[in-house]
C-alpha positions as CSV (number, residue, x, y, z in Angstrom):
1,X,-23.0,17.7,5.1
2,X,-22.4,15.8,1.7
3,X,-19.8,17.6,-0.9
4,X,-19.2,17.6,-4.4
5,X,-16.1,18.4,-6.1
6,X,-16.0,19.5,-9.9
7,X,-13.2,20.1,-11.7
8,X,-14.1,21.1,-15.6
9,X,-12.3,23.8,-17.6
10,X,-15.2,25.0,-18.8
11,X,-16.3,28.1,-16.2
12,X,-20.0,28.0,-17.1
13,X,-20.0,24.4,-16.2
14,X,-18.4,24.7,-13.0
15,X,-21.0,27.7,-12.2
16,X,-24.2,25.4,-13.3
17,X,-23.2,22.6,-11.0
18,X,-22.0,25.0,-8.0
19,X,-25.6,26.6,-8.4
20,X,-27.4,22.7,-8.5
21,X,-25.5,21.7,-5.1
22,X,-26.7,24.9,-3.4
23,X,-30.0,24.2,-4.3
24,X,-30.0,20.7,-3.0
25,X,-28.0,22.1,-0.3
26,X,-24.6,20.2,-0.4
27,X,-20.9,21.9,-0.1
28,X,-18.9,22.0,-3.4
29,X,-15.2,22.8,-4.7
30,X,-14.3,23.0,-8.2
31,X,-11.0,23.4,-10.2
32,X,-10.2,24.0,-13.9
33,X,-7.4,21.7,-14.4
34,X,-6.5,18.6,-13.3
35,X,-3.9,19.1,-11.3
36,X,-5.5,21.5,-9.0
37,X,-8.7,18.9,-8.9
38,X,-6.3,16.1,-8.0
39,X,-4.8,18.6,-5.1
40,X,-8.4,19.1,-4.1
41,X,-8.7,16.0,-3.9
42,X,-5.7,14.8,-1.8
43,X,-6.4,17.7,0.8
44,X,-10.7,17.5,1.0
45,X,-12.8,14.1,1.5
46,X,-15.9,14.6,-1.3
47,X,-19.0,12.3,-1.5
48,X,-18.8,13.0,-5.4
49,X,-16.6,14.2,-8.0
50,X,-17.9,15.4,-11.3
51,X,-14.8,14.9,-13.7
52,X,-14.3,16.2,-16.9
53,X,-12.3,14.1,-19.5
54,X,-10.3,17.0,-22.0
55,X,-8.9,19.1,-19.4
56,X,-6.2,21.7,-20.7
57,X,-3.5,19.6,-18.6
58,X,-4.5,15.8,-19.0
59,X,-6.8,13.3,-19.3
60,X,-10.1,13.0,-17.0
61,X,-9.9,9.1,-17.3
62,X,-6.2,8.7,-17.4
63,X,-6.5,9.7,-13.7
64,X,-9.6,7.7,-12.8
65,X,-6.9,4.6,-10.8
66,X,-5.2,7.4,-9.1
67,X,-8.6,8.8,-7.7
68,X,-10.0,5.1,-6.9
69,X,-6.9,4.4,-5.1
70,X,-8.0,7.5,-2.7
71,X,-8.9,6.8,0.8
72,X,-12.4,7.6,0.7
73,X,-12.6,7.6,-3.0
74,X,-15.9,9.3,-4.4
75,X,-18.1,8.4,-6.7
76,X,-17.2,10.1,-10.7
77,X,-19.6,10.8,-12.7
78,X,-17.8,11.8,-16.3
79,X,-18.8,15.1,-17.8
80,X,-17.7,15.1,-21.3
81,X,-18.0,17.2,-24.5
82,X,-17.6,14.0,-26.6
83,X,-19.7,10.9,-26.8
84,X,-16.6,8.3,-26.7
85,X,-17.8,4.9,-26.3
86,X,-14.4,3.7,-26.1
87,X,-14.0,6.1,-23.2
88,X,-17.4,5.3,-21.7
89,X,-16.2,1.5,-21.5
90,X,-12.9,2.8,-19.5
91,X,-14.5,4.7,-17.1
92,X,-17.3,2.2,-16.3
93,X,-14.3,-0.6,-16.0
94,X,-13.0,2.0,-13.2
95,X,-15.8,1.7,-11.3
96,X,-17.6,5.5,-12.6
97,X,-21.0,6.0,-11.5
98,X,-22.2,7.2,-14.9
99,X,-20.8,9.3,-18.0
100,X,-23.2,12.3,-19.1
101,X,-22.1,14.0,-22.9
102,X,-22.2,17.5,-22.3
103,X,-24.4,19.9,-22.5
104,X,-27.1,17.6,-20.1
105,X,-30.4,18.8,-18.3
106,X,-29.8,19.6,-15.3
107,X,-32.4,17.6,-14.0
108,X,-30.9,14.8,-15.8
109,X,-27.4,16.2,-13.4
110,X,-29.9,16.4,-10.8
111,X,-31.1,12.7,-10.5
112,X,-27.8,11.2,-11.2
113,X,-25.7,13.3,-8.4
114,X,-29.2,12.3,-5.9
115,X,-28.5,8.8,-7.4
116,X,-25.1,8.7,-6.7
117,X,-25.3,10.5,-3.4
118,X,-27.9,7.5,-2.3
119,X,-25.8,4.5,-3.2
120,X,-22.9,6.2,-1.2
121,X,-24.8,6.2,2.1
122,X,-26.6,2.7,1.5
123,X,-22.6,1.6,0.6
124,X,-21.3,3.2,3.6
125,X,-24.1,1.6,5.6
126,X,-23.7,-1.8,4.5
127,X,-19.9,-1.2,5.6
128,X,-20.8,0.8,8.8
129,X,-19.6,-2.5,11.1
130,X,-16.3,-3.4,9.7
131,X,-16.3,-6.7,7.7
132,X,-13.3,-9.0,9.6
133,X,-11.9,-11.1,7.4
134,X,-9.2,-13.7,7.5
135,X,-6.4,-13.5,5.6
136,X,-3.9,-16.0,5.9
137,X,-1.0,-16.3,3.3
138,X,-2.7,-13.1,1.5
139,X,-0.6,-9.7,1.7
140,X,-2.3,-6.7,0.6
141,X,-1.2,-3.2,1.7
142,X,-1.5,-1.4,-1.8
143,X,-4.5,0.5,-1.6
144,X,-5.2,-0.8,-5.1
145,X,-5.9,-4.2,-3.5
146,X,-8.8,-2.3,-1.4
147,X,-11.2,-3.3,-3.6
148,X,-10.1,-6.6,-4.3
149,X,-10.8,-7.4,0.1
150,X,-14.2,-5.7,-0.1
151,X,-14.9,-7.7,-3.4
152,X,-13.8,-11.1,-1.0
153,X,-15.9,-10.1,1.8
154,X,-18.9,-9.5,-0.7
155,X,-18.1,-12.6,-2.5
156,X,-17.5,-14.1,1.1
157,X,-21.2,-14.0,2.3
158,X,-22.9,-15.1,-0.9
159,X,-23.3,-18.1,-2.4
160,X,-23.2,-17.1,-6.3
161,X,-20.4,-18.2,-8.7
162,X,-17.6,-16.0,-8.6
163,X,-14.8,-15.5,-11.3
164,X,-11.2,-14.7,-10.5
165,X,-9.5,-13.1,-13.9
166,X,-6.4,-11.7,-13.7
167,X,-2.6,-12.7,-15.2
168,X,-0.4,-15.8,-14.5
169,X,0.8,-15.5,-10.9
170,X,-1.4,-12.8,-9.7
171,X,-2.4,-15.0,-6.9
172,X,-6.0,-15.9,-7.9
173,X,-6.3,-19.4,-6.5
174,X,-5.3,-17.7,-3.1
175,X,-8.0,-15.2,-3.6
176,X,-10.8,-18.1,-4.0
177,X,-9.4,-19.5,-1.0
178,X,-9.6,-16.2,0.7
179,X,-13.2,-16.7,-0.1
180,X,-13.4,-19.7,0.6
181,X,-11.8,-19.5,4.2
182,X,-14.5,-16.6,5.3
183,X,-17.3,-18.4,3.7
184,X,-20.1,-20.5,5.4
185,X,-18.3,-23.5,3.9
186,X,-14.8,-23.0,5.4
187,X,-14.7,-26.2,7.1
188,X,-15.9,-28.3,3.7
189,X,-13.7,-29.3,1.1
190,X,-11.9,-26.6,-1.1
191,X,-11.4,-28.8,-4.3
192,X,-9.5,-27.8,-7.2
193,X,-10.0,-28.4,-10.9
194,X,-6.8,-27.8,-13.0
195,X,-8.9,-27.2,-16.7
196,X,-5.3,-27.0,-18.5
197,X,-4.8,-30.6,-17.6
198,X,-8.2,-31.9,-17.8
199,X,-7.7,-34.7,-21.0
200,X,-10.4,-35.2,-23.4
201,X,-10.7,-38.9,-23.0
202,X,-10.8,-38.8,-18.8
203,X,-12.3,-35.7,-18.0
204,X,-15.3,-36.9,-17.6
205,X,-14.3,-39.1,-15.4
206,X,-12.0,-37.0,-13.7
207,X,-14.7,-34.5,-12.8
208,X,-18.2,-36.7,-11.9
209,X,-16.5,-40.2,-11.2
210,X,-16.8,-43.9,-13.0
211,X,-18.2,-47.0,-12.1
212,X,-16.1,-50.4,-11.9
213,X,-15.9,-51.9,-15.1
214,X,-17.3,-48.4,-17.1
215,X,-14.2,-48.8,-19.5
216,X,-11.0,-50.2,-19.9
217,X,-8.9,-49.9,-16.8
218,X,-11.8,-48.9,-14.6
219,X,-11.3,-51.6,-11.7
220,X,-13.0,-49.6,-9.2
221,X,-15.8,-47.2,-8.7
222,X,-14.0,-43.7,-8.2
223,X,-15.6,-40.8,-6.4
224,X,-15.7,-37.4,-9.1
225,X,-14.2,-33.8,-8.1
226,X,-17.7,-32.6,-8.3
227,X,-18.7,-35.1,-5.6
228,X,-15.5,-34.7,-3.5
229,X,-16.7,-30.7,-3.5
230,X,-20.2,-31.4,-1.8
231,X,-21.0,-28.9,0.9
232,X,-17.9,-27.3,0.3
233,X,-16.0,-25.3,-2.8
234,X,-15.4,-25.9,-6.0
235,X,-12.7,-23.8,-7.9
236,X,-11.8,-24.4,-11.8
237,X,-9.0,-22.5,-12.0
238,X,-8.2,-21.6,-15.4
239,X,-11.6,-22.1,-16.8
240,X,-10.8,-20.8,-20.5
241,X,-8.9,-23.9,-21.2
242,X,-11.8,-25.9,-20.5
243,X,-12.4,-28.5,-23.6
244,X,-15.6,-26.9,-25.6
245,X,-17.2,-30.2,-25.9
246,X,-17.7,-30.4,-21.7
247,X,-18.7,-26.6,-21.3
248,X,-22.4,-27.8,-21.9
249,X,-22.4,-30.7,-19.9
250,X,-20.4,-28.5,-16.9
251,X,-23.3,-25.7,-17.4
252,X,-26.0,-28.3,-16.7
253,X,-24.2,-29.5,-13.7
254,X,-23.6,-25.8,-12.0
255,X,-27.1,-24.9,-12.6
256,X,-29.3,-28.5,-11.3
257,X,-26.2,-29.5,-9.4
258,X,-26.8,-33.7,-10.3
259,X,-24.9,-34.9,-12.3
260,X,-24.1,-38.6,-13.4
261,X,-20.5,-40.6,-13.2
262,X,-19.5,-42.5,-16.0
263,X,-21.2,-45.9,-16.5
264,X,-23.5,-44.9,-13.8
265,X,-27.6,-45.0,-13.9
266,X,-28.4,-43.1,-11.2
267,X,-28.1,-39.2,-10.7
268,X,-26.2,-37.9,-7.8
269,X,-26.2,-34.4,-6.0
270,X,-23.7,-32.3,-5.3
271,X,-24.0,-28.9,-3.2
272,X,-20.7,-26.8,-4.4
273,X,-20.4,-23.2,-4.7
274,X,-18.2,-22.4,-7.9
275,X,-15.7,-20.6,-8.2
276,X,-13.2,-20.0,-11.6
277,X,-10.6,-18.5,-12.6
278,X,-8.8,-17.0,-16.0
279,X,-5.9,-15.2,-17.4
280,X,-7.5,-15.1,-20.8
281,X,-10.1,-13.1,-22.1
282,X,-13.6,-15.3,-21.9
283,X,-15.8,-12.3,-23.2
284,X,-13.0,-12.5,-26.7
285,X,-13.2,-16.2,-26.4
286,X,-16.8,-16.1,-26.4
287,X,-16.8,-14.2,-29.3
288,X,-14.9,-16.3,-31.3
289,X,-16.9,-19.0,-30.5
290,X,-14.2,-21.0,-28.2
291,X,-16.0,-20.3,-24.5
292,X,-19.9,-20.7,-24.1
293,X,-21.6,-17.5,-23.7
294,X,-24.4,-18.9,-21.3
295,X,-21.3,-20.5,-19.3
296,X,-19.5,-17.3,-19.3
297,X,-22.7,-15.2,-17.8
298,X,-23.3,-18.0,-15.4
299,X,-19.3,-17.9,-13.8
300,X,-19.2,-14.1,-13.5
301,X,-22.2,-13.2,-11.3
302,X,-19.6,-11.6,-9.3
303,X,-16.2,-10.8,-11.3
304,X,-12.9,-10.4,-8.5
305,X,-10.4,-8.8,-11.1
306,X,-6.1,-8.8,-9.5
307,X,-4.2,-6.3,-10.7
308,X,-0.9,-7.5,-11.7
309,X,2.2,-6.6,-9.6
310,X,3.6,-4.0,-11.2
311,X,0.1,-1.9,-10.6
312,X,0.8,-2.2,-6.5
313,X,4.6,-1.8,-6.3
314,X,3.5,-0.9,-2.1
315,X,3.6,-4.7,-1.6
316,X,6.1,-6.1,-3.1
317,X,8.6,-5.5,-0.3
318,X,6.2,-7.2,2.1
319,X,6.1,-10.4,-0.1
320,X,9.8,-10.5,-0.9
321,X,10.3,-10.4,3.1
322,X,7.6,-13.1,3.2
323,X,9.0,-15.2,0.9
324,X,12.9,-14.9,2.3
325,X,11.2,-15.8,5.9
326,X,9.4,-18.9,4.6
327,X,12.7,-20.1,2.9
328,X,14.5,-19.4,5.8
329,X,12.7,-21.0,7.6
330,X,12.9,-24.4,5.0
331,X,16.6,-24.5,4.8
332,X,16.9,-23.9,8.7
333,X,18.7,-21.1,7.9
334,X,18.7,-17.9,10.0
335,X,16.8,-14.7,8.2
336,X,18.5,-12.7,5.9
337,X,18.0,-8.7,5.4
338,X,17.7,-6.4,2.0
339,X,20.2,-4.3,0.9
340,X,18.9,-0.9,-0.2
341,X,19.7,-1.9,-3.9
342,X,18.3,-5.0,-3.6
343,X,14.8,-3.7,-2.7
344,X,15.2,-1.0,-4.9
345,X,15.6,-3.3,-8.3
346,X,12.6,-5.5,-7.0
347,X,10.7,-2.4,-6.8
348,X,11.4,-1.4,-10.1
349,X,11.0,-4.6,-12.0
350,X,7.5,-5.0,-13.9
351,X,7.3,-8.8,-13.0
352,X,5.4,-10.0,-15.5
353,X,5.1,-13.6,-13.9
354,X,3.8,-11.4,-10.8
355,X,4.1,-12.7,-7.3
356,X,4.9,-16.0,-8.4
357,X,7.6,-14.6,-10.1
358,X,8.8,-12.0,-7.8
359,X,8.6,-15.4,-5.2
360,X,10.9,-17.4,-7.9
361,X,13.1,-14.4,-8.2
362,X,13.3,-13.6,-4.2
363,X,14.3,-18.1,-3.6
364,X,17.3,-17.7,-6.2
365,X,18.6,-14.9,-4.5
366,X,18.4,-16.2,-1.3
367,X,20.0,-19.6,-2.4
368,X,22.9,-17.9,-4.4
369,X,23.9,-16.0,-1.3
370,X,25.1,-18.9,0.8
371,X,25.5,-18.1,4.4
372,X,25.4,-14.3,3.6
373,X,23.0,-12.6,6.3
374,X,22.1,-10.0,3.6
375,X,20.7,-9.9,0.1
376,X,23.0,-8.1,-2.1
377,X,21.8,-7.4,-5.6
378,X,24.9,-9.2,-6.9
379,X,22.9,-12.1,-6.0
380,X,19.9,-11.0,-7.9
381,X,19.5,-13.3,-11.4
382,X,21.0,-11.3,-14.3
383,X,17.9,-10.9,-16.5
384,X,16.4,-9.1,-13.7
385,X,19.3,-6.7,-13.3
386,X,19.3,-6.4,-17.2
387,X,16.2,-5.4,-17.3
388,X,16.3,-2.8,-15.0
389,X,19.4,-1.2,-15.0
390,X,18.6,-1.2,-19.1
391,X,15.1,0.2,-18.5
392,X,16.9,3.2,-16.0
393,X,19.3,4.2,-18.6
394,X,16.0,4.1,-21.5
395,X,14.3,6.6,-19.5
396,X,17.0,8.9,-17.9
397,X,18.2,9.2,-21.9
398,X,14.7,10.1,-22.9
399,X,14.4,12.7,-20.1
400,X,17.9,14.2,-21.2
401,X,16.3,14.3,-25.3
402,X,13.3,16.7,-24.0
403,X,13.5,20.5,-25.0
């Protein structure tokens, strides 16, 4: 039987909704703050979770990440006294089904809880067989990086343009390869793009190809990105640098898929899927006027967004001992182990270079411990000790300041 959990400090509320999932004969549990709802949560596996934002301990939407990460996470729907449409942006970010002002029908309740309930069991049904996918070179044990595989596997099995954002290092080229690599086109071409480095006066070239003698210093014909990318994938990866003056000539391209190398007469064809990716904001970018809002609409017809390191501390453990293996294994040295400490101050660095950095970070260790079979945090780089031995002492002197 389908449940609903409700957890609203407001008793009449609670009693409304209890009365509506008797009628449509469902189970329910409620709590008035949101530390009991968050127990009831942890102990009880509900379908949906109707989630008040101003609760006398907290902040519905402050705990929204903390309820996705859940293993069978339900679907919210926000019940609020206040029309926020700040908060109304947060909560659909985090995935909410939908965010009702209080006081609402209840048949308008009605038809978004049946709503809700419906897209569960189509969701679950889609997923009923368990999608296998390959993931070489990707590790992902925080449950926050949940979504991120089912967003791959959905991603995986279309053939729409897909944009990676997330910061510098978060791995996003990895995760279009993912795609890639459990895509129809796995055995084509995955051909990359660097935008940051594409020059104004060659990027044309660069991108569609030149004929001999189409300007100075073109001695040869030369076969595009674009081209090399036929039947296979194509991945700008940071896309927001991409010069303004090529976005509409790029647009034309993605959508007929011909395009024309430089000096050349005839059009050519080329049968990519597209796939970008950014650590800047496009949607600020486009408006300010720097990114092409047609481009930008066309590139995120399905959005895959990393959350930076320091959101899934569960893995970086797993990718430190990944990347000690790997340079173990290029130095021919034997493996090395982890001290306690030195786990313990890579667990509770931000890295705000990610897992590039905590990769950078992990290969001077290991190279400034010689021989050593263990890493020591002695041979961690000092800013990284700094940091969080400084940021330890911050918050134990804060927590010794409270009345």
């Amino acid at each position: 039987m389908k449940s609903v959990c409700i957890i609203d400090d407001d008793p009449e509320v609670r009693d409304t909704i209890v009365s509506l999932t008797r009628k449509m004969r469902l189970t329910s549990d409620t709590a008035g703050t949101l530390a009991a709802g968050m127990e009831l949560l942890s102990r009880e596996n509900f379908d949906v979770l109707f989630l008040d934002v101003r609760l006398p301990d907290g902040n519905g939407l402050a705990s929204l990440p903390e309820i996705k990460r859940l293993p069978d996470a339900p679907e919210v729907i926000i019940l609020t006294g206040i029309g926020d449409p700040d908060g109304a942006e947060l909560a659909i970010q985090e995935g909410v089904w939908d965010y009702l002002v209080k006081p609402s029908p209840i048949k308008q309740i009605m038809l978004t809880l049946q709503r809700a309930l419906k897209y569960r069991e189509d969701r679950r049904g889609d997923h009923g067989a368990p999608v296998s996918l390959s993931l070489s070179g990707c590790i992902a044990a925080s449950p926050r990086m949940q979504p991120c595989l089912d967003q791959v596997a959905r991603a995986a099995a279309a053939a729409a343009a897909v944009l990676v954002t997330g910061e510098t290092g978060a791995g996003k080229e990895l995760f279009a390869r993912l795609i890639h690599a459990n895509s129809g086109r796995a055995k084509k071409p995955f051909v990359t793009v660097d935008c940051a480095s594409l020059t104004e006066t060659l990027v044309e070239s660069t991108l569609f190809g030149h004929k001999k003698g189409a300007f100075t210093g073109a001695d040869a014909d030369r076969v595009g990105l674009v081209r090399l990318a036929d039947g296979g994938t194509l991945f700008l990866d940071e896309v927001g640098e991409m010069p303004l003056s090529l976005q509409k000539t790029f647009l034309r391209v993605l959508h007929e898929k011909t395009f024309r190398p430089v000096g050349g007469i005839e059009e050519l064809r080329s049968d990519f899927r597209l796939i970008a990716a950014t650590n800047r904001d496009l949607r600020a970018m486009v408006e300010a006027g720097t990114f092409r809002r047609d481009l930008y609409f066309r590139l995120k017809t399905i959005e895959l967004a990393l959350p930076p390191l320091r959101c899934r501390v569960e893995d970086v453990k797993p990718l430190a001992l990944a990347a000690a293996d790997a340079l173990a294994a290029e130095y021919a040295l034997p493996q090395k182990g982890f001290d306690a400490e030195f786990m313990a101050i890579l667990e509770a660095y931000d890295w705000p270079g990610n897992v590039r950095e905590l990769r950078n970070v992990v290969e001077r260790a290991f190279l400034a411990s010689g021989r050593e079979k263990t890493l020591y945090s002695m041979h961690l780089p000092q800013d990284v000790r700094i940091k969080v031995t400084k940021s330890t002492l911050e918050r134990g002197m804060q927590s010794c300041n409270r009345p």
